[in-house]
PDB file of N, CA, C, O and CB in Angstrom:
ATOM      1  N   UNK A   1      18.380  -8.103  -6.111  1.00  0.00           N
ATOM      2  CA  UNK A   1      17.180  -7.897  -6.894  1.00  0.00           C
ATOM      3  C   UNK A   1      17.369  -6.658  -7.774  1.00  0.00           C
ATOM      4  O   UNK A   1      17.357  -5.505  -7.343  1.00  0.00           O
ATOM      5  CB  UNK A   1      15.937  -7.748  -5.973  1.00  0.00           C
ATOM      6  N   UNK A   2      17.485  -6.895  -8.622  1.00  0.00           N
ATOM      7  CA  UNK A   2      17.131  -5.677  -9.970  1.00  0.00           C
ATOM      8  C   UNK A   2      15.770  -5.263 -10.128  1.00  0.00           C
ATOM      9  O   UNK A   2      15.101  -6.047 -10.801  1.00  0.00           O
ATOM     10  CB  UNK A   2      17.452  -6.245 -11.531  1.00  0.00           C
ATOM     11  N   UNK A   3      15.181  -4.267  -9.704  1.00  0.00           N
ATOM     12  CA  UNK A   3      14.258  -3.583  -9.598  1.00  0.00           C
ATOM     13  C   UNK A   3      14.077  -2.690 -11.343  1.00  0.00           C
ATOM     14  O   UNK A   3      12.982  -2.679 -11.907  1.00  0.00           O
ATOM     15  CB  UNK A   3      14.583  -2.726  -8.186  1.00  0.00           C
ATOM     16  N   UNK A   4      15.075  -2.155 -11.841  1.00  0.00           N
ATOM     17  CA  UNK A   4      15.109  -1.391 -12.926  1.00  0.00           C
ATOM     18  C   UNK A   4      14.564  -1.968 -14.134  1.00  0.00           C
ATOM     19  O   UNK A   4      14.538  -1.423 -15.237  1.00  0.00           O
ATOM     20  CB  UNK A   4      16.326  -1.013 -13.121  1.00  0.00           C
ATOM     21  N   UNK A   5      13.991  -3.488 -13.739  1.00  0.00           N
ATOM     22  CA  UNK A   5      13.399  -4.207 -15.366  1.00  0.00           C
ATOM     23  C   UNK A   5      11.859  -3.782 -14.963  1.00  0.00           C
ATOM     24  O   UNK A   5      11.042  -3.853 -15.881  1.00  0.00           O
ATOM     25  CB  UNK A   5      13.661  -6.445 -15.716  1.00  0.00           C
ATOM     26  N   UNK A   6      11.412  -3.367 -13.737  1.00  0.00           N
ATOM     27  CA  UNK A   6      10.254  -3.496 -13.745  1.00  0.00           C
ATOM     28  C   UNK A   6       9.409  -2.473 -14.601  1.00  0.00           C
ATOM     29  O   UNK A   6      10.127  -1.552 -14.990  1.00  0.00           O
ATOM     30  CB  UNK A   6       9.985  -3.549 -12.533  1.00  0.00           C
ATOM     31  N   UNK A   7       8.101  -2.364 -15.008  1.00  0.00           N
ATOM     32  CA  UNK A   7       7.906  -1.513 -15.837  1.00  0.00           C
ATOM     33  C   UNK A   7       6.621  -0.620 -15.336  1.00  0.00           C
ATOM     34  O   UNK A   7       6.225  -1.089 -14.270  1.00  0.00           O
ATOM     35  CB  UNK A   7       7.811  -2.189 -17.114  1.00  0.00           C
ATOM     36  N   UNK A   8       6.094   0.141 -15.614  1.00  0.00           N
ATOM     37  CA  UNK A   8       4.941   0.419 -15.052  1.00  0.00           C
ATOM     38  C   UNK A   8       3.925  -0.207 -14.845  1.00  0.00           C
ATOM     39  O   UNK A   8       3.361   0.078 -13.789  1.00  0.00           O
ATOM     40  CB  UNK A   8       4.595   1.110 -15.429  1.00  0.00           C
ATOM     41  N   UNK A   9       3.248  -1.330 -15.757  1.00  0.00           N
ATOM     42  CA  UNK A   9       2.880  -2.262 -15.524  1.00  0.00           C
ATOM     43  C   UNK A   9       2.766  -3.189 -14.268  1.00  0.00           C
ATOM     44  O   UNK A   9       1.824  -3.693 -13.655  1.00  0.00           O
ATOM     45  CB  UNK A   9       3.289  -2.543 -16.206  1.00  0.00           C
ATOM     46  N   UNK A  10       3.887  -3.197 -14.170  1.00  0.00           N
ATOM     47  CA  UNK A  10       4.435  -4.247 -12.944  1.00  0.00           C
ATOM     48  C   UNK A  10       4.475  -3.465 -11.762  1.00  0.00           C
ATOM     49  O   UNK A  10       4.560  -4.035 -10.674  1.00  0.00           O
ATOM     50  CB  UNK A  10       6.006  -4.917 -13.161  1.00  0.00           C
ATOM     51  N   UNK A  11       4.424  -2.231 -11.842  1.00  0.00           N
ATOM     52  CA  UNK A  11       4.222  -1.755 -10.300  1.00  0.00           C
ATOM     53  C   UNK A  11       2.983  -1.601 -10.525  1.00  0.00           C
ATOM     54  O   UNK A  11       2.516  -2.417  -9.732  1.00  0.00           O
ATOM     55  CB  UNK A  11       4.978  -0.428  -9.628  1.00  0.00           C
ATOM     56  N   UNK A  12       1.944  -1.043 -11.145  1.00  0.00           N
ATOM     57  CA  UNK A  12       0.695  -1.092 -10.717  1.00  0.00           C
ATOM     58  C   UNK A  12       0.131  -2.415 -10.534  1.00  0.00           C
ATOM     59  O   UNK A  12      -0.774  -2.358  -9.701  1.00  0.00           O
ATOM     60  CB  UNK A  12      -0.034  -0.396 -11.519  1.00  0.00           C
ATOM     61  N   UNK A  13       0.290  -3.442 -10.933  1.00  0.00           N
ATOM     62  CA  UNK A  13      -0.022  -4.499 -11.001  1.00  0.00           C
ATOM     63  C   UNK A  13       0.503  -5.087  -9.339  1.00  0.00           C
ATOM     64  O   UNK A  13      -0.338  -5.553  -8.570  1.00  0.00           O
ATOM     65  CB  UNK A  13       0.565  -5.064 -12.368  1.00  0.00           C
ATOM     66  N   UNK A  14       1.519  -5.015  -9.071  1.00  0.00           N
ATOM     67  CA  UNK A  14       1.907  -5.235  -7.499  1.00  0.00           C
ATOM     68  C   UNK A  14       0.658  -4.537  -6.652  1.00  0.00           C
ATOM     69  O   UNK A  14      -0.066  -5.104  -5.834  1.00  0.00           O
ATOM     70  CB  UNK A  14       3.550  -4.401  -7.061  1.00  0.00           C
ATOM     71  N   UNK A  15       0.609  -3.135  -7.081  1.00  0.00           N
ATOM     72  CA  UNK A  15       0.145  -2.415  -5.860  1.00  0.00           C
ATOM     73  C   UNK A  15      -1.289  -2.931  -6.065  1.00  0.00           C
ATOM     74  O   UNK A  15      -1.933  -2.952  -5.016  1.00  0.00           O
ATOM     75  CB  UNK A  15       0.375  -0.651  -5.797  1.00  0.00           C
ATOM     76  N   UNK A  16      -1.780  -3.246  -6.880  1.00  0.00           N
ATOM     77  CA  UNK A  16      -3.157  -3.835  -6.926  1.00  0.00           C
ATOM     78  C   UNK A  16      -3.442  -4.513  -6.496  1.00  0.00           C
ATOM     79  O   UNK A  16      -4.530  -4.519  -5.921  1.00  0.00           O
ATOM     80  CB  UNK A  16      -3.620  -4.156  -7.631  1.00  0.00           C
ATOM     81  N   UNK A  17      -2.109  -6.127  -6.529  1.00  0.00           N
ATOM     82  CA  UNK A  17      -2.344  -7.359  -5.846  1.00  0.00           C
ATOM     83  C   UNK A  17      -2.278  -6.590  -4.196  1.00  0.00           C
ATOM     84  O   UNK A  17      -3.216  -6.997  -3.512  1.00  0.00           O
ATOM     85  CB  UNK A  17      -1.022  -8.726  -6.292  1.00  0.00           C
ATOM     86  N   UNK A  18      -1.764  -6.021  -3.776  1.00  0.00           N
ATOM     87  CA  UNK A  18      -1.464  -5.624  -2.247  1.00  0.00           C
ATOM     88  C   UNK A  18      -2.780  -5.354  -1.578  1.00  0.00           C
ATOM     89  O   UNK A  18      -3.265  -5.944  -0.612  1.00  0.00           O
ATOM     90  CB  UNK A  18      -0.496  -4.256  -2.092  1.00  0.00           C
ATOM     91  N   UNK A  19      -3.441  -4.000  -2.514  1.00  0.00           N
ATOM     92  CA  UNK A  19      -4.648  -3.529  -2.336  1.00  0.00           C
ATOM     93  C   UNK A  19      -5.734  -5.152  -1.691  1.00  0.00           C
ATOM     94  O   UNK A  19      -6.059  -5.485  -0.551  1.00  0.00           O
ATOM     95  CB  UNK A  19      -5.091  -2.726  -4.022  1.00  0.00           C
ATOM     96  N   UNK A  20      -6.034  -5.871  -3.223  1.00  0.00           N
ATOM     97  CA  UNK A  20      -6.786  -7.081  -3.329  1.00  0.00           C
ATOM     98  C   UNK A  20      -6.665  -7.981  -1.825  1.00  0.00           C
ATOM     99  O   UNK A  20      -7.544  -8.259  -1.010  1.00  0.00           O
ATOM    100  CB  UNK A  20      -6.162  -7.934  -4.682  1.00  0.00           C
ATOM    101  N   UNK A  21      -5.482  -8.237  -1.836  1.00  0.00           N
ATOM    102  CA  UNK A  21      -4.950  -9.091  -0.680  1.00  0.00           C
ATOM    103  C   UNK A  21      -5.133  -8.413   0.717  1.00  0.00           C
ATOM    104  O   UNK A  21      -5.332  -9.066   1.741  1.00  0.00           O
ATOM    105  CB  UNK A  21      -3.396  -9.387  -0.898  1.00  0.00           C
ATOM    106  N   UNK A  22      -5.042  -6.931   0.673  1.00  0.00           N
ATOM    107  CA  UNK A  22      -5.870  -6.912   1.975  1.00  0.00           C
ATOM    108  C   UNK A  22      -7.048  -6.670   2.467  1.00  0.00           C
ATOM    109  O   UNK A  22      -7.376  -6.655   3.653  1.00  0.00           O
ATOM    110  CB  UNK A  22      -5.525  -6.376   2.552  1.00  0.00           C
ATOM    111  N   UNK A  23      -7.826  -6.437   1.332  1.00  0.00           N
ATOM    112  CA  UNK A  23      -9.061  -6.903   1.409  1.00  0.00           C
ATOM    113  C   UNK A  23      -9.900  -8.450   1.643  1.00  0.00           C
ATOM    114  O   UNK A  23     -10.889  -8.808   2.281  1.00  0.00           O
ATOM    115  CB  UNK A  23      -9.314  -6.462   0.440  1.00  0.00           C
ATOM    116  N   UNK A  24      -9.089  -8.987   0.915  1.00  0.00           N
ATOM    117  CA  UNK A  24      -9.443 -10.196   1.586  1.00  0.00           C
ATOM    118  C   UNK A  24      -8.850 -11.020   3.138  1.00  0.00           C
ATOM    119  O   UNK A  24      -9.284 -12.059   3.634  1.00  0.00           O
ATOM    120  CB  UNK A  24      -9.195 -10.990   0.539  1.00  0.00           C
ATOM    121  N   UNK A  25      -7.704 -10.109   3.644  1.00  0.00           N
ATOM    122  CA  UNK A  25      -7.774 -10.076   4.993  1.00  0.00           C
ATOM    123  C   UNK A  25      -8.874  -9.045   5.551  1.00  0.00           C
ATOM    124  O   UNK A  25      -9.218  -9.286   6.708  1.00  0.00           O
ATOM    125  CB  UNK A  25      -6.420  -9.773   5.479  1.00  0.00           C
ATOM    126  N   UNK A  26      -9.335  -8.213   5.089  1.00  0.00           N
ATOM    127  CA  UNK A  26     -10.778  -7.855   5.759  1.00  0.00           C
ATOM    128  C   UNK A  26     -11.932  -8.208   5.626  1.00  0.00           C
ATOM    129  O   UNK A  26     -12.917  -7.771   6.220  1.00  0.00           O
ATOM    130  CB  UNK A  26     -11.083  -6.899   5.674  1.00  0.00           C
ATOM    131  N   UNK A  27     -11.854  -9.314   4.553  1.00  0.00           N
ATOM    132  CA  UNK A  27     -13.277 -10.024   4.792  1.00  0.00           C
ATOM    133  C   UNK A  27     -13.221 -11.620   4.882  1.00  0.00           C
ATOM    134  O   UNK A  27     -14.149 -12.338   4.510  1.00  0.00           O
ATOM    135  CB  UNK A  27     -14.302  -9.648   3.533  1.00  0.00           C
ATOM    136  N   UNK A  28     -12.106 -12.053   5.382  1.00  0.00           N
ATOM    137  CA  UNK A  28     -11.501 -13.679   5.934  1.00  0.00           C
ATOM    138  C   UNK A  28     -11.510 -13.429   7.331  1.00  0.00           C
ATOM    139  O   UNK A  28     -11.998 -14.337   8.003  1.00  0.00           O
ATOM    140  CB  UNK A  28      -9.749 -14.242   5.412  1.00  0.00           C
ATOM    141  N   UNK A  29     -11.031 -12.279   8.033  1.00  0.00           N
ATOM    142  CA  UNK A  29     -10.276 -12.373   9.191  1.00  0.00           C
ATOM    143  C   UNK A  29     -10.632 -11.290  10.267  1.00  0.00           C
ATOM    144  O   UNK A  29      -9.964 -10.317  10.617  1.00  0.00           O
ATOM    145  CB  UNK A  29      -8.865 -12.298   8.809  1.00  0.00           C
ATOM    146  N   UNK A  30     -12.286 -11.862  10.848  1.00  0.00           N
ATOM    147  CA  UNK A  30     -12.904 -11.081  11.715  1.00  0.00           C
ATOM    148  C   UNK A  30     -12.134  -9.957  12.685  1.00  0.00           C
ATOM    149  O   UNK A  30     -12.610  -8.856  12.962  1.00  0.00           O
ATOM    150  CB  UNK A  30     -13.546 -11.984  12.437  1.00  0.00           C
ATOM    151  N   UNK A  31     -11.043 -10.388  13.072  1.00  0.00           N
ATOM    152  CA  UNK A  31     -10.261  -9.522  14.052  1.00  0.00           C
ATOM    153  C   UNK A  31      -9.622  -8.455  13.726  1.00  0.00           C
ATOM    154  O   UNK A  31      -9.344  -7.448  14.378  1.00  0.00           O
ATOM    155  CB  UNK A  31      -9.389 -10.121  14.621  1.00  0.00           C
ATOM    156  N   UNK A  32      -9.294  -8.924  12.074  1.00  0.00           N
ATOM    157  CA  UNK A  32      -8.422  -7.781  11.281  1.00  0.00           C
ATOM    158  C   UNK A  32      -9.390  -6.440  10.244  1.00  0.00           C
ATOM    159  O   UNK A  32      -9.116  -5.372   9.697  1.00  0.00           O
ATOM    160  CB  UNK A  32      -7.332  -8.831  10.065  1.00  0.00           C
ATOM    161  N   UNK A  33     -10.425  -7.186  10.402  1.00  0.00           N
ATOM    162  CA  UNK A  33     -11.590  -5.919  10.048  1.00  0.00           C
ATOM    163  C   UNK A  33     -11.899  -5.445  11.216  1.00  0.00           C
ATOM    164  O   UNK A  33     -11.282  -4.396  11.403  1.00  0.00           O
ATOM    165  CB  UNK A  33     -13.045  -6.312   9.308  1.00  0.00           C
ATOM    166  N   UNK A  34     -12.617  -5.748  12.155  1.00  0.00           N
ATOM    167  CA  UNK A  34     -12.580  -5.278  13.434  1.00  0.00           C
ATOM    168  C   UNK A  34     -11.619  -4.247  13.786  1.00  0.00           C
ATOM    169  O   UNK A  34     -12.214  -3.405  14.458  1.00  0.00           O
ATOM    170  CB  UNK A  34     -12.405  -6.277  14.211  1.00  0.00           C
ATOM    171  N   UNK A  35     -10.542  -3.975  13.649  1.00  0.00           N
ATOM    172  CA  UNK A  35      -9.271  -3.545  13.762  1.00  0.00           C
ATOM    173  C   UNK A  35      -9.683  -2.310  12.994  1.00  0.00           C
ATOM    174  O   UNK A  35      -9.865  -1.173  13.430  1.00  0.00           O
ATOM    175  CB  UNK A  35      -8.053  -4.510  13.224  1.00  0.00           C
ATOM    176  N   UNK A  36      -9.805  -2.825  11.612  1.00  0.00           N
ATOM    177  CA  UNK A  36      -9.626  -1.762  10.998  1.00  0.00           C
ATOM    178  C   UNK A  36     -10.645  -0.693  10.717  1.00  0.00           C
ATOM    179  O   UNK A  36     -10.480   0.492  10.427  1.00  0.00           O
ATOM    180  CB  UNK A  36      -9.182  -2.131  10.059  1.00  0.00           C
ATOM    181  N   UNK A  37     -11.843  -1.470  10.888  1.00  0.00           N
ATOM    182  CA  UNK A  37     -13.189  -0.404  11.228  1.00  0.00           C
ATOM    183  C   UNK A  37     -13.066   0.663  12.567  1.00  0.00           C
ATOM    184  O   UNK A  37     -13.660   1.741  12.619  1.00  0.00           O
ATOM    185  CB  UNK A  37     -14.641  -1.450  11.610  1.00  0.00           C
ATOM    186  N   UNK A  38     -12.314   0.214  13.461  1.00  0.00           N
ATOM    187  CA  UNK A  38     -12.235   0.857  14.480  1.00  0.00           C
ATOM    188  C   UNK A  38     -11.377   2.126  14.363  1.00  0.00           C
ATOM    189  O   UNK A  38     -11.574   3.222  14.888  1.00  0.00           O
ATOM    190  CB  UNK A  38     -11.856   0.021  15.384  1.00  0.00           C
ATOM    191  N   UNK A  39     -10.277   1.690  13.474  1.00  0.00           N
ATOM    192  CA  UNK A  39      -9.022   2.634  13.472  1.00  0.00           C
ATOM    193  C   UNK A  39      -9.406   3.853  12.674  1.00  0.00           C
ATOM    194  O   UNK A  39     -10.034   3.724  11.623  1.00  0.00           O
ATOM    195  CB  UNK A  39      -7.664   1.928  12.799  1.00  0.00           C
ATOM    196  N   UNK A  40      -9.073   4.950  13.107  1.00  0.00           N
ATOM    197  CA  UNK A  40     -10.022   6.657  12.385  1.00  0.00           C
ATOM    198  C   UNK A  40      -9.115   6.276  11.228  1.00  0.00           C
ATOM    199  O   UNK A  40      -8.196   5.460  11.163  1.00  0.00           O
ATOM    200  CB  UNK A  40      -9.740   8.854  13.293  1.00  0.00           C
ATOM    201  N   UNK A  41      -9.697   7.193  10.241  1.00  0.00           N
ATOM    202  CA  UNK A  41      -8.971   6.779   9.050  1.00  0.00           C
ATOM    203  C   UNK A  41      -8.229   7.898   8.783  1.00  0.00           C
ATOM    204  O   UNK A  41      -8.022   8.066   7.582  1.00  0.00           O
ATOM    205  CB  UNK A  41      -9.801   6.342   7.866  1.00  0.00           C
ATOM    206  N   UNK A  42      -7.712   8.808   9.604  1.00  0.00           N
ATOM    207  CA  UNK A  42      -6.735   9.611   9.498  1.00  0.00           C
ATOM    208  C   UNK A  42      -5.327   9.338   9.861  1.00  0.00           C
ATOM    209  O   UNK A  42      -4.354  10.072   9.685  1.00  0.00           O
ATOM    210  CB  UNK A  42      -7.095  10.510  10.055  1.00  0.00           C
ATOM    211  N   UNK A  43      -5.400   7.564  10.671  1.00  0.00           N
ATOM    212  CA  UNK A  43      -3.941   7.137  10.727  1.00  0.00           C
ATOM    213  C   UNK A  43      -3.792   6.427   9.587  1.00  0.00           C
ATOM    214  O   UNK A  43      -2.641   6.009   9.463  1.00  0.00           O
ATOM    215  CB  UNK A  43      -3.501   6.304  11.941  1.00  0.00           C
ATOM    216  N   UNK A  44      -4.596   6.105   8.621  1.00  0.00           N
ATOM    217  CA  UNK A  44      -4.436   5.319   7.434  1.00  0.00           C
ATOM    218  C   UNK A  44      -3.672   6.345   6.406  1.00  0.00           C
ATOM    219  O   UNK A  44      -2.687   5.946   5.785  1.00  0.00           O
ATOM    220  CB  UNK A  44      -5.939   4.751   6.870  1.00  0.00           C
ATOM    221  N   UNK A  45      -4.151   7.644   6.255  1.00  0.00           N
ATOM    222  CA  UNK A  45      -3.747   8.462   5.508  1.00  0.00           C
ATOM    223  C   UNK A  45      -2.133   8.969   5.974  1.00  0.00           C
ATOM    224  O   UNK A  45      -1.206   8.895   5.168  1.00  0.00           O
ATOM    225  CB  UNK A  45      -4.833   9.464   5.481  1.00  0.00           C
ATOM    226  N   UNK A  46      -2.009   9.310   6.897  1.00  0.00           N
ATOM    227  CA  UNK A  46      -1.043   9.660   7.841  1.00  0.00           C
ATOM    228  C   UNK A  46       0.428   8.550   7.671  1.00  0.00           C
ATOM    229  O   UNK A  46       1.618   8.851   7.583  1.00  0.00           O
ATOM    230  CB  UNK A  46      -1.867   9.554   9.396  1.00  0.00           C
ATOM    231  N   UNK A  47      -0.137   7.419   7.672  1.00  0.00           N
ATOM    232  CA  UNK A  47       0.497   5.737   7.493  1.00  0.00           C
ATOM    233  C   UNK A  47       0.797   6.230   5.870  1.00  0.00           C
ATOM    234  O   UNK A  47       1.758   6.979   5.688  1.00  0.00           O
ATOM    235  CB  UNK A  47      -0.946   3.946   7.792  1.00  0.00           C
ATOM    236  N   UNK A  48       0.143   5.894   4.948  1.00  0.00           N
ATOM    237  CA  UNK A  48      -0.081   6.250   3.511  1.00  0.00           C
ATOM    238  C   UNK A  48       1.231   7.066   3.185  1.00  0.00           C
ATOM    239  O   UNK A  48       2.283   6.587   2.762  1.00  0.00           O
ATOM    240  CB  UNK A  48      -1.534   7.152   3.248  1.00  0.00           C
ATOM    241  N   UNK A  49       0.899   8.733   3.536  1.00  0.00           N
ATOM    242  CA  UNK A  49       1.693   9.664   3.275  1.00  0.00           C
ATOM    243  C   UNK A  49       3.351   9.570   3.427  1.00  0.00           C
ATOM    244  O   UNK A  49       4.248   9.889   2.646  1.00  0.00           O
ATOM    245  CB  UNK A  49       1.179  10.567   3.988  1.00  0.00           C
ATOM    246  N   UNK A  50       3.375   8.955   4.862  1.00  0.00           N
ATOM    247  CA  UNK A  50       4.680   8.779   5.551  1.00  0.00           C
ATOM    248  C   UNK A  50       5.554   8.229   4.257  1.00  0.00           C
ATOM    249  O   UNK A  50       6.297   8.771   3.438  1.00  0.00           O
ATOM    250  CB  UNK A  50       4.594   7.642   6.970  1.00  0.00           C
ATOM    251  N   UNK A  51       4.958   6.498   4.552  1.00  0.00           N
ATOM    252  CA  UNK A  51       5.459   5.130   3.247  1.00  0.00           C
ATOM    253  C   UNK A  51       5.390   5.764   1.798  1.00  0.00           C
ATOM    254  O   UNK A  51       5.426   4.784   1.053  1.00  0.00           O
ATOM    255  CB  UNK A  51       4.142   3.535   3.158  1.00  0.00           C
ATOM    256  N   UNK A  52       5.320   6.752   1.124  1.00  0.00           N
ATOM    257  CA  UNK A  52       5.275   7.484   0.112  1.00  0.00           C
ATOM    258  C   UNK A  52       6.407   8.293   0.073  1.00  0.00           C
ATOM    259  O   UNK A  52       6.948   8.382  -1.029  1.00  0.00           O
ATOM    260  CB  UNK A  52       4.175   8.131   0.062  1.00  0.00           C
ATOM    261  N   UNK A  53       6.948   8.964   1.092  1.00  0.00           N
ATOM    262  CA  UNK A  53       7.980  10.374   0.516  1.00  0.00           C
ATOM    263  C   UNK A  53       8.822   9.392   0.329  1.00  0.00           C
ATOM    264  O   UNK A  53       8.278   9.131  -0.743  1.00  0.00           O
ATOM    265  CB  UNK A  53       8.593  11.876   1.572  1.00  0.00           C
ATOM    266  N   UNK A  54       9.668   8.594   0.391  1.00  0.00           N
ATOM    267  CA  UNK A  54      10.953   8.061  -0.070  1.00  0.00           C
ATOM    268  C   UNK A  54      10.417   7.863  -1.367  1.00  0.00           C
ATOM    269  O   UNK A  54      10.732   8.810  -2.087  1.00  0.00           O
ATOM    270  CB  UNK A  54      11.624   6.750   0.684  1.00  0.00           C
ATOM    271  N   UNK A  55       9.647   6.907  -2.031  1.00  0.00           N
ATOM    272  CA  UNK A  55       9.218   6.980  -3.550  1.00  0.00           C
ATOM    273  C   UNK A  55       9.440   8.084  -4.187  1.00  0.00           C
ATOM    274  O   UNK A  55      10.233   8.242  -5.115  1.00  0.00           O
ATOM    275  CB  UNK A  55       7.904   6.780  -3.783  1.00  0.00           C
ATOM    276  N   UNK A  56       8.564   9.071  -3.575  1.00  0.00           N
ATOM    277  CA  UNK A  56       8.818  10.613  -4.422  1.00  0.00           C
ATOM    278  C   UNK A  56      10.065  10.845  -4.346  1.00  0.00           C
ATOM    279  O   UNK A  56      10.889  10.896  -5.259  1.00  0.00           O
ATOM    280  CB  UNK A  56       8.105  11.990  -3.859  1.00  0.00           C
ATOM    281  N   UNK A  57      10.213  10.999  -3.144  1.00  0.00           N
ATOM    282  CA  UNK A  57      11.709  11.734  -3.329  1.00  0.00           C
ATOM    283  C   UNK A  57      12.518  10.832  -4.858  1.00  0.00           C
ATOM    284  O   UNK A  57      12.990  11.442  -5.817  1.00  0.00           O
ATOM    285  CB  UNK A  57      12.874  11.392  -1.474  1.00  0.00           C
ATOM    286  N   UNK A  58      12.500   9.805  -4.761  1.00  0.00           N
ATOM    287  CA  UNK A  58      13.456   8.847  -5.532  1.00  0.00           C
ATOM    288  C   UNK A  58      12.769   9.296  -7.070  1.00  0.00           C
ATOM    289  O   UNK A  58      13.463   9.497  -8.066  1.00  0.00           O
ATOM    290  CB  UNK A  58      13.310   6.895  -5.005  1.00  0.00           C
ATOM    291  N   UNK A  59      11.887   9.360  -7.051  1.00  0.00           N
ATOM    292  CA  UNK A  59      10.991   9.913  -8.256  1.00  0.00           C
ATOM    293  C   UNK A  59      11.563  11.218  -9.273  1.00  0.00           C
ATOM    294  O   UNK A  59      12.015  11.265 -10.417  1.00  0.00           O
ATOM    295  CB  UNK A  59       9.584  10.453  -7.526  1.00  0.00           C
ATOM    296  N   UNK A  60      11.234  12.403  -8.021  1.00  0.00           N
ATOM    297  CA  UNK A  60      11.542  13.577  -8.364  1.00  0.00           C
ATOM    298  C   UNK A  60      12.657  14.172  -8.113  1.00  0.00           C
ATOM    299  O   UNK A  60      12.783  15.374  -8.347  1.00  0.00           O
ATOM    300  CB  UNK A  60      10.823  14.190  -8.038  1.00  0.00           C
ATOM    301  N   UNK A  61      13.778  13.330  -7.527  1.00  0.00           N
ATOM    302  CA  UNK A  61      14.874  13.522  -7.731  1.00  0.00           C
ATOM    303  C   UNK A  61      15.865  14.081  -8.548  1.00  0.00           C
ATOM    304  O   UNK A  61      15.873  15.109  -7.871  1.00  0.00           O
ATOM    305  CB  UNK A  61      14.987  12.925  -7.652  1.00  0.00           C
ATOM    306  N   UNK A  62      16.978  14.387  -9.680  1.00  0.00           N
ATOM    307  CA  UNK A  62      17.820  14.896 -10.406  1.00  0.00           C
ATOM    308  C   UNK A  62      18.632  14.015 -10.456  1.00  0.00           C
ATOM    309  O   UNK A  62      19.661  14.159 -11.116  1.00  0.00           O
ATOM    310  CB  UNK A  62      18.248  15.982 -10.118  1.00  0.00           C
TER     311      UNK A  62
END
């Protein structure tokens, strides 16, 4: 996979569909909202942050 055609476009546009799509696993899929209402939302951020430094790094790299 060649990743380097993608454009900015196309990654926000991914991360949007991702966003979208799991929202509609939280409002299709009683168990998986359940889940996630329960879960503090400081492992979401925590989760978030982690899945992010490789991007940056690759980002702000030299």
């Amino acid at each position: 996979m060649n990743f380097k055609n993608l454009s900015f476009w196309d990654i926000g546009l991914t991360k949007l569909s991702v966003l979208f799509a799991t929202l509609f696993l939280v409002s299709v899929w009683k168990g998986f909202a359940n889940w996630a209402m329960s879960t503090h939302w400081v492992w979401f951020l925590v989760i978030a942050l982690v899945l992010a430094i490789k991007p940056l790094i690759s980002v702000f790299k030299k």
